[in-house]
Each structure stands twice: as C-alpha cells, then as structure tokens.
C-alpha positions as CSV (number, residue, x, y, z in Angstrom):
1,X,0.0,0.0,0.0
2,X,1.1,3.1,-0.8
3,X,2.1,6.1,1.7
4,X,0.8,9.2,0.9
5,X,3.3,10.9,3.2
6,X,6.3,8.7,2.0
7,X,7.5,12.2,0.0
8,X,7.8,13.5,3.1
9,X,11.1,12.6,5.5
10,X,11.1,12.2,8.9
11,X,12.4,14.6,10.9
12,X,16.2,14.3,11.8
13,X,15.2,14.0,15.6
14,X,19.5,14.5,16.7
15,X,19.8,17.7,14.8
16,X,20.0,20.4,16.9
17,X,17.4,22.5,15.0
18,X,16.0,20.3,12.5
19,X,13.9,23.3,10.4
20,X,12.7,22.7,7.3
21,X,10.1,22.7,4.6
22,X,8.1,20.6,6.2
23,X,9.0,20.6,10.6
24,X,9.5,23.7,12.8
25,X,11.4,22.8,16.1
26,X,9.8,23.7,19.2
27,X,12.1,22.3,21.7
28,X,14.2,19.8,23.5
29,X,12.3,16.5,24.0
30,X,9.6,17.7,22.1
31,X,9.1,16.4,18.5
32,X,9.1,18.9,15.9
33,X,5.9,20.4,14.7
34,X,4.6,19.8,11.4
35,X,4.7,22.8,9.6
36,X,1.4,22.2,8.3
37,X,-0.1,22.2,11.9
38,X,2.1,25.6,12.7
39,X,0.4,27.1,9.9
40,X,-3.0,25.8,11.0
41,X,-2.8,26.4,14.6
42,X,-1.2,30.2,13.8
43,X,-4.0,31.3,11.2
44,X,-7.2,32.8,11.7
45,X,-7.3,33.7,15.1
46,X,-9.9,37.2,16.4
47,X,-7.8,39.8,17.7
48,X,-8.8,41.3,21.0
49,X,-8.6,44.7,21.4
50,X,-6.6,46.2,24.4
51,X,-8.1,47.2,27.6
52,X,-8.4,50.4,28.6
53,X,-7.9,49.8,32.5
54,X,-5.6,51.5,34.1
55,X,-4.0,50.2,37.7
56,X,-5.6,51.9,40.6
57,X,-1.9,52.6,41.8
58,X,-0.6,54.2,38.4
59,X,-0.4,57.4,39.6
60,X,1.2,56.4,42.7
61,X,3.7,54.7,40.8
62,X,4.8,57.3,39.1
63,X,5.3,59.7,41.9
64,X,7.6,57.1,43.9
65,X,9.4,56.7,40.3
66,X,10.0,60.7,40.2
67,X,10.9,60.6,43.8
68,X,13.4,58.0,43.5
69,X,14.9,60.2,40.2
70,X,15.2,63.1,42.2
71,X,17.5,60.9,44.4
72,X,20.2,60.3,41.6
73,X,20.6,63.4,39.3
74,X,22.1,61.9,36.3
75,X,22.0,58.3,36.8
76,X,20.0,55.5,35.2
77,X,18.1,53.3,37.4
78,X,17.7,49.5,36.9
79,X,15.2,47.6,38.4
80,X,14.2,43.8,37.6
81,X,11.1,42.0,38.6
82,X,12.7,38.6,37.9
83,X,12.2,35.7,36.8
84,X,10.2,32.4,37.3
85,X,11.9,30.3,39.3
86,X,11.9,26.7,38.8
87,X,10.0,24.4,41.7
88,X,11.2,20.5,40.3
89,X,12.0,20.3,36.7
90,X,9.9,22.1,34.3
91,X,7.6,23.4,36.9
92,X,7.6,27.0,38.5
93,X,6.6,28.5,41.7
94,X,4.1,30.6,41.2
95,X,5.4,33.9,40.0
96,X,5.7,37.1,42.5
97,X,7.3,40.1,41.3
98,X,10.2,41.5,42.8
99,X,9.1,44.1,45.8
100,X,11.0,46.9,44.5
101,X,10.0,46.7,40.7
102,X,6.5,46.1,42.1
103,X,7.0,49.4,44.1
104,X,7.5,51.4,41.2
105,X,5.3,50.4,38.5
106,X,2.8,47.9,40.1
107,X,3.6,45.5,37.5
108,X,3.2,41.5,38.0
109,X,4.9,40.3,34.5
110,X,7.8,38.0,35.2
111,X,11.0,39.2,33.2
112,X,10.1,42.8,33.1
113,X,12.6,45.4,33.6
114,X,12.5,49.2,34.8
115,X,14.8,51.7,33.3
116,X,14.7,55.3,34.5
117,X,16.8,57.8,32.7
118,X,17.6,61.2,33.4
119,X,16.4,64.1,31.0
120,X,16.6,67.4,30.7
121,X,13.0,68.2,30.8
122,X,12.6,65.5,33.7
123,X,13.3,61.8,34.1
124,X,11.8,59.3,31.7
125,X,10.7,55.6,33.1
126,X,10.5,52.6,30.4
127,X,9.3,49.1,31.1
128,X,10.9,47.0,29.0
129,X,8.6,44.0,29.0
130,X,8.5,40.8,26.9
131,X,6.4,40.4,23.7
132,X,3.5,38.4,24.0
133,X,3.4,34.6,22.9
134,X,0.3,35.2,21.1
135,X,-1.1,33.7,17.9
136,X,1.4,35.0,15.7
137,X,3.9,32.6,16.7
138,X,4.5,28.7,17.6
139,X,5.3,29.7,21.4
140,X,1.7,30.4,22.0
141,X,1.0,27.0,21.7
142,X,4.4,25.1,22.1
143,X,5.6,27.1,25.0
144,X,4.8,25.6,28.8
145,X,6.4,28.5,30.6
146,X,4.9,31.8,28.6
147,X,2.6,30.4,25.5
148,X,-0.7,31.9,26.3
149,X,-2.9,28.9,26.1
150,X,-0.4,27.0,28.4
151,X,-0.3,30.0,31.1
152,X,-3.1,32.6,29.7
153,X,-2.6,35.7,28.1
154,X,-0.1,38.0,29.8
155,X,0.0,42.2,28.9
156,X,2.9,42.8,26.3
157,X,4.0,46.3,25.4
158,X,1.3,48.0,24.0
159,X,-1.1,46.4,26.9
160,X,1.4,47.2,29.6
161,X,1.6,50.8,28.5
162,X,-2.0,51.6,28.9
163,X,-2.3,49.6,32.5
164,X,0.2,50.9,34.4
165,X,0.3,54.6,32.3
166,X,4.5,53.9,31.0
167,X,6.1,54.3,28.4
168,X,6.9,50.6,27.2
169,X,9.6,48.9,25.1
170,X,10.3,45.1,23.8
171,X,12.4,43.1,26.2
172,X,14.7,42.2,23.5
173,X,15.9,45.7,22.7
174,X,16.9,46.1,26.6
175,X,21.0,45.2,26.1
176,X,20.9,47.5,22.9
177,X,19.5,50.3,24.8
178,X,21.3,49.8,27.9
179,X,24.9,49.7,26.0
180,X,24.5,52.8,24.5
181,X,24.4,54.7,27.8
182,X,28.0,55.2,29.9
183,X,28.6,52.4,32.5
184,X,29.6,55.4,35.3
185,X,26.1,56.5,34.7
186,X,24.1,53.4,35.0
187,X,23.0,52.0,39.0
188,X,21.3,48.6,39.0
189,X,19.4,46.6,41.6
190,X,21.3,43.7,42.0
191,X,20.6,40.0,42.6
192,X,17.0,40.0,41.3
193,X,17.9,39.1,37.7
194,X,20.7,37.3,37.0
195,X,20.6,38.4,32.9
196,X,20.4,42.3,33.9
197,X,23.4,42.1,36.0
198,X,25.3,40.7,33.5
199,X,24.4,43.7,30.5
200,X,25.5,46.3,33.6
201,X,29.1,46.8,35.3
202,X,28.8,47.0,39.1
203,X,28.8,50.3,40.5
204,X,30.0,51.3,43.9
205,X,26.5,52.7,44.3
206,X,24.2,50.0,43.8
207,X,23.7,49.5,47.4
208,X,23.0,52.6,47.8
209,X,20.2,52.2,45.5
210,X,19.0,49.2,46.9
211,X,19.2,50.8,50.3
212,X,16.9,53.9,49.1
213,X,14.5,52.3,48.0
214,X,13.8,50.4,50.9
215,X,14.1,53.8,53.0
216,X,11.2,55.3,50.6
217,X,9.1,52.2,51.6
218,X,9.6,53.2,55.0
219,X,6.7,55.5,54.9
220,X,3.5,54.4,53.5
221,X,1.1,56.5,51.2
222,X,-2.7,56.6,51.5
223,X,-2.6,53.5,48.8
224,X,-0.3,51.2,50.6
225,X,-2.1,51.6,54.2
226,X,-5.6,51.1,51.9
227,X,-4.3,47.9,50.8
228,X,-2.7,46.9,54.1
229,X,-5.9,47.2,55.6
230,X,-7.7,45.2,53.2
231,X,-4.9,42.2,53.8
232,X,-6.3,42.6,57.6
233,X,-9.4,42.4,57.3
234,X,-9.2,39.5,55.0
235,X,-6.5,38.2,57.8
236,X,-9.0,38.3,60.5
237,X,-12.2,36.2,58.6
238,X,-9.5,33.5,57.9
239,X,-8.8,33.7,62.0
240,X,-12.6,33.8,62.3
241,X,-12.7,30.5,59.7
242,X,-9.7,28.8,61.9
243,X,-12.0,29.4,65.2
244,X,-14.8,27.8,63.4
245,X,-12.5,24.6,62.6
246,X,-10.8,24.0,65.4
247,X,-13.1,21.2,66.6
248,X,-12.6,19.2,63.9
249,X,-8.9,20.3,63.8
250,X,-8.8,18.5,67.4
251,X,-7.8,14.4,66.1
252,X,-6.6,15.6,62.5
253,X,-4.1,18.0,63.6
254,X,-2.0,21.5,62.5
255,X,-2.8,20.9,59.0
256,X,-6.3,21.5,59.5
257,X,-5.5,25.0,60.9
258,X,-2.9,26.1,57.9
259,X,-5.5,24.7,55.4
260,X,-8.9,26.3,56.1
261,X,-6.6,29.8,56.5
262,X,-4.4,29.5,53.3
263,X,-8.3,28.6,51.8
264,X,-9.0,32.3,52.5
265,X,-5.9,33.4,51.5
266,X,-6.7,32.4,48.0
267,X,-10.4,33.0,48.1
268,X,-9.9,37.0,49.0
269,X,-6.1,37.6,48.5
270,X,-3.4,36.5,45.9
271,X,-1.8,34.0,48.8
272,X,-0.7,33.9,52.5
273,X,2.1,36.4,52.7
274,X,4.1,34.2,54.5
275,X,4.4,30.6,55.1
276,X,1.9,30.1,58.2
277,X,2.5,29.5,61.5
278,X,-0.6,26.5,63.2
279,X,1.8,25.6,66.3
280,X,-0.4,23.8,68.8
281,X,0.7,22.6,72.2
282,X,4.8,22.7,72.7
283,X,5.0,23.3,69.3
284,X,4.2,26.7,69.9
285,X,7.5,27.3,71.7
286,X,9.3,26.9,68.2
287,X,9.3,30.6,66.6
288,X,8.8,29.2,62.9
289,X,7.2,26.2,63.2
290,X,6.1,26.1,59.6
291,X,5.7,22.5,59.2
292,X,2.6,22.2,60.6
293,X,2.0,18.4,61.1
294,X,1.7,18.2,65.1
295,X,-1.9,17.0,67.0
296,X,-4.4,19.5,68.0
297,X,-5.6,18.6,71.2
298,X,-8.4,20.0,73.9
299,X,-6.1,21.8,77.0
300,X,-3.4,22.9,74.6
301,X,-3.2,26.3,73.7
302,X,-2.7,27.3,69.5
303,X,-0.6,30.1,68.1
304,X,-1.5,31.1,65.1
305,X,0.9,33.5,62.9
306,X,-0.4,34.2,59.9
307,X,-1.4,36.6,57.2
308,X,-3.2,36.9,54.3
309,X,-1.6,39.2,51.0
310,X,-3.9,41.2,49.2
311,X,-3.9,41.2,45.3
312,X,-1.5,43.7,45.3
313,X,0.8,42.0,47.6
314,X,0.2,44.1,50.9
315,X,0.4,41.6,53.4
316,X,-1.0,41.5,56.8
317,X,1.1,39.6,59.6
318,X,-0.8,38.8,62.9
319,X,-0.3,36.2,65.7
320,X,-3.0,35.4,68.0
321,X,-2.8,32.4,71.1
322,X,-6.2,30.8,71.8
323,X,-7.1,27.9,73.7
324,X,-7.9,24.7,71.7
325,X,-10.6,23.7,74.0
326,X,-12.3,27.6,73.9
327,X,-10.5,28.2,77.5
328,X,-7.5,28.6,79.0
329,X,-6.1,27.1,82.5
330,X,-4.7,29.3,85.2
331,X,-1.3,28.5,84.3
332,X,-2.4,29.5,80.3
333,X,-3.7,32.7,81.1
334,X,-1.1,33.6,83.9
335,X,1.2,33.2,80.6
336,X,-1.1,35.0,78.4
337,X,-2.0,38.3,80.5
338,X,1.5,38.7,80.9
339,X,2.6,39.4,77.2
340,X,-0.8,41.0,76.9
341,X,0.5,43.8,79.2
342,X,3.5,43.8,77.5
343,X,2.0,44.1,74.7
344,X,-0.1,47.2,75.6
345,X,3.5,48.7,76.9
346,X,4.6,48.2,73.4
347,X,1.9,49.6,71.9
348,X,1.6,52.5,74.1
349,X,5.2,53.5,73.5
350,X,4.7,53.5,69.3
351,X,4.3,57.4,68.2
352,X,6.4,59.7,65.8
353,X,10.2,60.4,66.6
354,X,11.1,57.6,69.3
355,X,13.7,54.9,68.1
356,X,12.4,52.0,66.6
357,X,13.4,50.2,69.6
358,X,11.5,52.3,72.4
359,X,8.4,49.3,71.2
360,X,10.7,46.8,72.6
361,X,12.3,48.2,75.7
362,X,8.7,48.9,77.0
363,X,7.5,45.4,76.6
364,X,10.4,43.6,77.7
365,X,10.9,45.9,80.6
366,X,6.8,44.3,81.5
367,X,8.1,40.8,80.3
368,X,11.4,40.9,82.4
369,X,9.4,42.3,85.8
370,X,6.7,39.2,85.3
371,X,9.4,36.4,84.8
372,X,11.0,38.1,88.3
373,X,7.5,37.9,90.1
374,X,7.2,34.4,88.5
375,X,10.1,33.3,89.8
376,X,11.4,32.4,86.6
377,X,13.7,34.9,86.0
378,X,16.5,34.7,88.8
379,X,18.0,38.3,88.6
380,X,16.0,41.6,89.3
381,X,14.8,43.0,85.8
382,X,17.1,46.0,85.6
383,X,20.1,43.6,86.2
384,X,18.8,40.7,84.0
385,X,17.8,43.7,81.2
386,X,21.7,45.0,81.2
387,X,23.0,45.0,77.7
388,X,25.9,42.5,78.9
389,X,23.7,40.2,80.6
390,X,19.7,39.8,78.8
391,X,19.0,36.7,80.4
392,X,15.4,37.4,80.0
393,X,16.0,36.6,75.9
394,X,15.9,32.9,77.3
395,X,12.3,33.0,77.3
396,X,11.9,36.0,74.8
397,X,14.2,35.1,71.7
398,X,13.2,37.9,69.8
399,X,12.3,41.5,68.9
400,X,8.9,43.0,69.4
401,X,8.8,44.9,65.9
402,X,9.9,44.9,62.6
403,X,8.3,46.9,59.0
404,X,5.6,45.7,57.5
405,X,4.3,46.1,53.5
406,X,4.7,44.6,50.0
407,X,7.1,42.4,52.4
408,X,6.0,40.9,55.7
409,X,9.8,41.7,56.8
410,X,9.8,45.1,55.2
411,X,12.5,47.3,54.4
412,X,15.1,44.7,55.0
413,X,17.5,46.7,52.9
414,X,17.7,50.4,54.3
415,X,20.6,51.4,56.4
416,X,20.9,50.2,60.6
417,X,20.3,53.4,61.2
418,X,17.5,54.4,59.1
419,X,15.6,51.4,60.2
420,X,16.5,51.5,63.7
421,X,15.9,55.7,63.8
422,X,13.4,57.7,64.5
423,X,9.7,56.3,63.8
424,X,7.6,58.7,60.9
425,X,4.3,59.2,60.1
426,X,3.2,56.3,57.8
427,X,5.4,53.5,59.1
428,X,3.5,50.5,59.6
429,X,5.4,48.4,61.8
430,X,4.6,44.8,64.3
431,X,4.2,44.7,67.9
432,X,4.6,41.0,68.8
433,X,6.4,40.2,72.3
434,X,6.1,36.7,73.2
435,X,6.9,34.2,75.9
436,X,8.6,30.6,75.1
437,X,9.2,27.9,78.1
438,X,10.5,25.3,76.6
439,X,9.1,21.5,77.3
440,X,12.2,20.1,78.9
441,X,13.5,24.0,80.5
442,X,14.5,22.8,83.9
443,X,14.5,26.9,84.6
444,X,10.9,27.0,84.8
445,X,8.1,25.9,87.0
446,X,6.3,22.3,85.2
447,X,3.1,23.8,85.2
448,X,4.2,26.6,82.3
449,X,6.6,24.3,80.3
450,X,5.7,23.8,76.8
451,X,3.8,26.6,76.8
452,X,4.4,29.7,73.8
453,X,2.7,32.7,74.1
454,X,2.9,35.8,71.5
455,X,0.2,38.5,70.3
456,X,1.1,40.7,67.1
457,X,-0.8,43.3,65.8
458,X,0.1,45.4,63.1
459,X,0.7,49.1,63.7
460,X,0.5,52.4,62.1
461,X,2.4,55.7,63.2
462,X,0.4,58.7,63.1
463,X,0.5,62.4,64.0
464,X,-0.3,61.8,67.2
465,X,0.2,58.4,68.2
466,X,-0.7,54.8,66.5
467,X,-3.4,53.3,65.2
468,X,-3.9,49.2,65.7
469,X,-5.1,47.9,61.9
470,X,-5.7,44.8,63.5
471,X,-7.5,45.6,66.9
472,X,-10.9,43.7,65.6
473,X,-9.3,40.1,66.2
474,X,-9.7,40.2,70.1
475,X,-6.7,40.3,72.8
476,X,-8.5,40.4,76.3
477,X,-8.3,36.8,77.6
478,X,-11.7,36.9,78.6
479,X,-12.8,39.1,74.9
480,X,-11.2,35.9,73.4
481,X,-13.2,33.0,74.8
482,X,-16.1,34.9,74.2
483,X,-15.4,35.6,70.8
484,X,-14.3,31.5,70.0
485,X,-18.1,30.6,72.1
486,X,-19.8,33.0,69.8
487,X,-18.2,31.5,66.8
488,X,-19.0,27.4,67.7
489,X,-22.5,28.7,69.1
490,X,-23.7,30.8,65.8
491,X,-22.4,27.8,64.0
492,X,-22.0,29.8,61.2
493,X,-18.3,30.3,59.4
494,X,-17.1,32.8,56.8
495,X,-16.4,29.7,55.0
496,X,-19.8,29.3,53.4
497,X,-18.3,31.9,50.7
C-alpha cells in the first residue's frame, strides 16, 4: 500500500534545529511540529482589542518613580522584577514580582525590567517587558512557561503601557539600549535578575540604590495603608474560619488550621504572605514552626501566625494564642496576660520620633518584671535587662517589631540606622512580644513548660500616636473565649463563601 506521506522525511530527531520545509522545532524532547499544523494552529485567530484599564496605583507609581529620580541626578536606574523560578524540573513556583519593581510600577509580569533615565526636561521611566506569545507565533502554543494557552494571556508592550500609564519597550531591545548609555552612569538593583546584572558593570552605588529604596518604603502613602488594611481584614475572617474549625482540627491535627486559612488566603487575596504558623501545644514554643503536622488537642493552647496578601501583595502579619478547647487554664492565662500587658506597653510606646526600639524596651521591661515575680527569672529586671547580661531573651528570643508592606519583613534593605531611627508618620510596623518555656526547661516551673505565648498586631504611626489595623481580632483573655463561644454557638463560618 502506498504512503501518501512517504514524499515527506522524517524529521532528523538528533539535529540540533532540525527546520525545514516541512517541521518547525519547538524544543528539546519535544518532536518537531509539522509545519502544516504551525500554519493551522497560527491562522485565523480574532484579535482582541486592548483594555483600557488602568492600575488603581498608576499614579502612585509614578510619583515614587519621580521621587526615586530626584535621588540620583544623572544616573539610570535599573530595576528587575525577575524571573520564574523553577520548583522540580519544568515546573515553577508561582510567580511574585520582585518588591522593589513592584513598588514602582505595580507591575506583575515575570522578566520585566524598569529603566529610569535622566532628561533634561525630567526623568523618563520605560518598562521593558516581553512580547507576547500570542497567535502570531508557535510559542503560544508550544511554549509551557509563557505560550498563552499554556499559562493565559499576559500584557505585552502596547497592553502594559495603557495599565500601568508607561512608556513601554520590547524586552529584546533592553542590552541594545542599555549599552549605549556610559557604565559610570548606570546603577542597577542587583541580585534579582541574574541576565540584567550581567548587561550592567557594578557600580560602587548599587547599594545605595538598593538601600533607598527600601528607606522610601519606609513611609506608606494613602494607597499602601488602603491595601494593608484590606490584607487585615481578609486576615481576620480567615482567623474567624480557623475558630470555626478548630473542633474538627482537634484528632486531624495542625494541618487542619494552615489549610482552612491558606483557603481564605486564596479566596480574597493573591496568597498567604508568609508561610503560616498553626503551632499547637509545645509546638508553639518553636518561633517558625512552619511544618505544621503536630496533633491539636483540647487543654493545649494554638498560636497562630499568619497573614493573608492582598492582590496587590500588601500583606497582613498577625499572631494570636487561643485555647484549643475555647479556654484557657490558670497557668495559660497567667502566661497569656503577661505578654498581653507587655503588649499594651509596646503599643503605648509607638508614636512619631522615638527609636524604633522604644516598642521593645517597653514590653520587655513588662516581660522581664513578670518572669522576676514568676520566679522564673533569677535576677532583678534591671540587672537581667543589662545590655551584657539579657538573660530574659531565654524565654523571649526575639524582637517585638519589625516593618511591615509589599514584604512581611519590610524594608530589609535600608541602612541600621534608618531602620532603627526615628519612627515617621506612615510607618507600619509589628508589635509581637512573646513568651517561650521550653518543654524540657529545667528553669521554669512544670506547670508553664511547653507553653508559647505571642500576640502581634500590626501598627501604624500617626501624627499623634498609632493606630492598631488589627484591633478587631480580640486580645483580652476573657474578649477571646467569648469571641471562640460565639463563633461554635452561631455555628456559622465565613467559609460558606
């Protein structure tokens, strides 16, 4: 019988790129398209026209992107999103943009790259961002990582420049454009892009760029404490869903907890902001107990740290300690009221133009006196609080506070003493003091070992004072058994969505 394809060879499968009249080569252990299909599958496709949406932070975009110019007369600014990065073989985390980029143009395209130049009537931004893999080409369909009907459609230049209100450029002309300018003059964010780095010589300011823009996200315009807020109060319902599962959490364990929150982390936000933390009994003495796989059991107490990122990657980050069983023992709530009050020291203490640290003295100076009265702590507090001696950070291990935004450790690139100054106006910052006696601590008393205690709220300076974002999740003790009884005796949960 005859073979009407027999004029046709097969495709030399070894060859690197085995194109010809009658095969296209889409990749490495993929066969090779017929070219026939190419031409099918790339023909007579509907364009769609582009959006005419524009990002509800464009205009604050820009501003940080002028205010950043203004910084460096002269220079070019680089700034990289990055890139996917690879989770087992040929699969990807899912993609978040870098902070910084994000910062500046509020884009989420993977690959995409800010240049802002200087000018003489002003400074000009550009986002260099990659074609799209649309119909016109095999990628679209051949492509796992970008092809559109592998991954969806993503903006390309002209999209892109209407969204986020840019001027926008191919990706490919990037190292053309970049070469032309003098190396003196170009500073580049480094280690987010591994490409970019490579098209720019290091400069001795690159830190410093890194470093400012993490000083600009110090403060927080009306946008960014918008969208913080909106992380909260999505935070608090998945607390509110957690309360509502606990019982059947109790026999199944921690994974219970992270799942029914990280359910409402999807439901209302883009994800949890950070991984989250369902420690249950002496778990709970473990400051990043992440893997979540202990019991859940009635007398223990839970400590939940977790929260929820908003769309636009704002991300709320609150810790509260409940009893399993809806309320605590004695010992518990001797625990508990003690980092509540330090707690409300810290709080107290958070207005504009104390050090970052005046948060932290005031709670641990409440922590310290309470371990004395305990017995726990050996020394009297102003001796054990002595910069050479801190035995209290036994029980303590960490700070009360640290920034909170597009990061839920914010900031971490300003300078030691910008971060560690004087608070401003439109920081947003944690207050989470904690207590941690250790299971097998021969230093204190049986009845509190294995028990971790630690309340966090999320903070933000004002003119005259702070503001709590978070104060609707209950911290009283007694506010807190009340609100778990409501919850089981409503029976109803934020879960029926």
């Amino acid at each position: 019988m005859s073979d009407i394809n027999s004029s046709i060879p097969e495709p030399d499968v070894s060859a690197e790129h085995p194109i010809s009249e009658h095969w296209v080569w889409v990749g490495a252990h993929r066969p090779p398209c017929p070219r026939v299909l190419f031409e099918h599958m790339t023909s007579d496709w509907e364009v769609a026209e582009a959006s005419s949406d524009v990002h509800p932070a464009a205009s604050f975009a820009r501003e940080r992107r002028e205010s950043l110019a203004g910084q460096f007369p002269g220079k070019t600014l680089v700034v990289a999103t990055g890139n996917p990065k690879v989770r087992a073989n040929d699969t990807d985390y899912r993609f978040r943009p870098g902070t910084d980029f994000f910062y500046l143009t509020g884009c989420g395209e993977p690959d995409a790259v800010l240049v802002i130049t200087p000018g003489a009537g002003g400074s000009r931004s550009t986002l260099y961002v990659p074609e799209r893999r649309d119909h016109q080409t095999h990628e679209f369909f051949t492509d796992a990582r970008y092809g559109e009907l592998w991954v969806g459609a993503r903006r390309g230049v002209r999209e892109a420049a209407i969204f986020y209100q840019i001027d926008t450029a191919p990706l490919d002309h990037l190292e053309k454009d970049l070469s032309s300018l003098a190396a003196t003059d170009v500073l580049c964010l480094r280690g987010i892009d591994p490409q970019v780095d490579g098209l720019i010589s290091a400069h001795g300011d690159d830190e410093l760029l890194a470093s400012t823009l993490s000083e600009n996200r110090l403060v927080k315009d009306d946008y960014e404490i918008a969208q913080l807020r909106l992380a909260i109060d999505y935070t608090v319902k998945g607390f509110e869903d957690v309360v509502a599962a606990l019982p059947a959490a109790e026999g199944r364990g921690e994974r219970v907890i992270e799942g029914v929150f990280n359910l409402r982390a999807r439901v209302e936000g883009n994800d949890v902001g950070y991984a989250t933390i369902a420690a249950s009994g002496s778990n709970a003495t473990i400051l990043h107990w992440v893997e979540n796989d202990g019991a859940v059991r009635a007398g223990d107490l839970l400590l939940l740290d977790a929260g929820i990122e908003c769309h636009d990657l704002y991300t709320a980050d609150v810790t509260r300690t409940m009893p399993v069983s809806g309320t605590f023992s004695a010992a518990q709530r001797r625990i508990y009221e003690l980092v509540r009050a330090a707690q409300e020291a810290g709080i107290a203490a958070v207005k504009p133009g104390v050090s970052f640290m005046a948060p932290n003295d005031a709670a641990m100076q409440v922590l310290a006196q309470g371990l004395f009265e305990l017995g726990i702590l050996r020394e009297e507090p102003a001796t054990a609080l002595r910069r050479d001696r801190q035995l209290h950070r036994r029980y303590t291990l960490h700070g009360v506070s640290h920034m909170l935004g597009i990061d839920v450790h914010d900031c971490s690139n300003a300078r030691n003493d910008v971060y560690l100054g004087e608070l401003k106006v439109g920081y947003v910052l944690t207050v989470e003091p904690g207590l941690y006696f250790q299971a097998n601590d021969l230093t204190v008393p049986e009845e509190y070992r294995g028990i971790g205690v630690r309340i966090e709220d999320d903070i933000l300076v004002t003119s005259d004072g702070a503001i709590n974002l978070s104060a609707a999740l209950p911290r009283d003790p007694d506010e807190v058994e009340a609100w778990m009884a409501g919850i089981w005796e409503s029976g109803e949960t934020n879960l029926r969505l």
